[in-house]
C-alpha positions, -999 to 999 in steps of 0.1 A, spaced: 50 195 92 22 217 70 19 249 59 -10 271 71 -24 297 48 4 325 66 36 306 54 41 292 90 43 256 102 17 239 117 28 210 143 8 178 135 16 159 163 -3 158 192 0 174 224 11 156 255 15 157 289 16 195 309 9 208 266 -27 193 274 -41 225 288 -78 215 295 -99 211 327 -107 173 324 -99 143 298 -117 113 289 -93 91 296 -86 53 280 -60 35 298 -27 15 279 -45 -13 272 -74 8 257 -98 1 286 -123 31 295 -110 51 328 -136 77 322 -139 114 326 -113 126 349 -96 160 355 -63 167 340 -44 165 372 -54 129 383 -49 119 343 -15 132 346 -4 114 381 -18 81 369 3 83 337 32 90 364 24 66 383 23 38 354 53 57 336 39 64 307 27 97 286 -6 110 285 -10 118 248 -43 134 232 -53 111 210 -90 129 197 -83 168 204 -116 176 187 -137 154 210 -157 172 242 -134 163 265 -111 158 243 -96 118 245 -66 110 259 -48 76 260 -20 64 284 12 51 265 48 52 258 50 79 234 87 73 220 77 37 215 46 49 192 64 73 173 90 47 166 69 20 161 44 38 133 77 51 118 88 20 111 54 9 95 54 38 73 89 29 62 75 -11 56 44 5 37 68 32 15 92 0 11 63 -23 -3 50 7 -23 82 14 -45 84 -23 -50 49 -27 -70 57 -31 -107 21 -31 -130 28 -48 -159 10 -46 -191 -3 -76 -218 -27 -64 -246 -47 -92 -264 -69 -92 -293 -107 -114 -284 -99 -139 -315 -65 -146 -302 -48 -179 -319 -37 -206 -299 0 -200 -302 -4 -167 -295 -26 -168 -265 3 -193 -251 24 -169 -256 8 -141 -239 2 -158 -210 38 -174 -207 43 -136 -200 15 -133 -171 29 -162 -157 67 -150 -151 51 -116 -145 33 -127 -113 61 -156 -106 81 -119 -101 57 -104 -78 45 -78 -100 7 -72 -110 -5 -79 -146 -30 -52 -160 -49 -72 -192 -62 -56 -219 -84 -68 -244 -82 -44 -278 -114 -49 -297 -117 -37 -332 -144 -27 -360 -172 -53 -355 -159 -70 -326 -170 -45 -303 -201 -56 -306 -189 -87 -291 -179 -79 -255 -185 -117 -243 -157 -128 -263 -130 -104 -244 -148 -116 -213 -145 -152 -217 -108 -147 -228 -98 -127 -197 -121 -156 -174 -95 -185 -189 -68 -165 -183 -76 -158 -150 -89 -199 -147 -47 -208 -163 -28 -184 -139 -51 -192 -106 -21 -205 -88 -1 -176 -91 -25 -148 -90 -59 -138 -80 -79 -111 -101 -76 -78 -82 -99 -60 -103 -128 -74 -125 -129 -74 -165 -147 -37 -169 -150 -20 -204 -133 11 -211 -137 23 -244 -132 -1 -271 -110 -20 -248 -119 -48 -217 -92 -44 -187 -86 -67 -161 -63 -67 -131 -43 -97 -120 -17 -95 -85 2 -124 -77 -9 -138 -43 5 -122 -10 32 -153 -6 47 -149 -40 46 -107 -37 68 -110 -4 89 -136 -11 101 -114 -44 99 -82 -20 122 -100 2 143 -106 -28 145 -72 -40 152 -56 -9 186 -81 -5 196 -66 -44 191 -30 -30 214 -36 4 244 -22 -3 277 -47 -9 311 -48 11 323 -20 -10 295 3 -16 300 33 -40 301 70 -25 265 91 -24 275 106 -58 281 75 -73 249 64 -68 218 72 -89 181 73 -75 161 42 -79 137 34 -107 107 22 -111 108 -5 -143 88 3 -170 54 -14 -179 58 -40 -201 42 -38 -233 28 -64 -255 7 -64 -285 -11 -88 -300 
């Protein structure tokens, strides 16, 4: 439900069945064939007929649009993908690994021992390279750096968002590919059932996010 500018609700679902209160319908049947233009009362007896609802689907349109379907089924069915989508949502961790463009050799193995069990956990990597005095003059350097990582990880992630300068720093974005991401989801979501002997509501604290890892060079 919204609010309208008076402090009332405004319904947001859309109208069906004897609430269509128009003359004629352009109507598209359940399998999203074209019927045509038709008047309300032979829109209404076909969805009788199939039994199904007749549901407005595009209330701005002249005639409006109206589809034949099984409304309940609908409304359950894009419940349940918002759920998945909210679900996937509170499961994406960004993590965070700064580097410095003249990075030593142990170091850099380091760093990207991080990426790796980073992505290996299904979370996203954001990569920041931290340039300082003259080395900003040097953007190249950062670049090349965040192209080998990108080149050492490949198998576990993909770069979601190019190297881009930003400031006196180079950021890339690495997510670990769609496989890994579930198969940790999946993972996740079997920690966060509740056991044989779960605790009372008031027992229970909200879930949170983890923090961003942080690592300087």
């Amino acid at each position: 439900m919204s609010v309208g500018t008076c402090g009332g609700p405004i319904s947001v679902e859309p109208r069906i069945n004897d609430r269509i209160r128009v003359p004629e319908v352009r109507l598209v049947g359940p399998n999203g064939e074209q019927v045509g233009i038709v008047a309300i009362g032979d829109a209404l007896r076909l969805a009788q007929e199939a039994d199904l609802d007749l549901v407005e689907v595009a209330p701005d349109a002249r005639p409006p649009v109206c589809k034949l379907m099984d409304y309940g089924k609908w409304k359950y069915e894009n419940a349940q993908k918002a759920r998945e989508a909210r679900r996937n949502q509170s499961h994406t961790v960004i993590k965070e690994m700064k580097l410095r463009p003249k990075i030593d050799p142990h170091d850099y193995e380091t760093k990207k021992g991080h990426v790796v069990r980073f992505l290996k956990a299904g979370d996203k990597v954001k990569i920041t390279i931290m340039f300082r005095g003259r080395e900003q003059s040097r953007p190249e350097l950062g670049f090349r750096l965040l192209q080998r990582l990108a080149a050492d990880v490949e198998e576990l992630g993909y770069v979601e968002s190019s190297p881009k300068q930003d400031g006196r720093n180079m950021i890339m974005v690495m997510a670990p590919h769609r496989k890994q991401q579930g198969q940790q989801g999946r993972k996740r979501t079997e920690a966060d059932a509740p056991s044989e002997a779960p605790t009372g509501p008031d027992e229970q604290g909200p879930a949170t996010q983890d923090p961003a890892a942080q690592a300087t060079a």
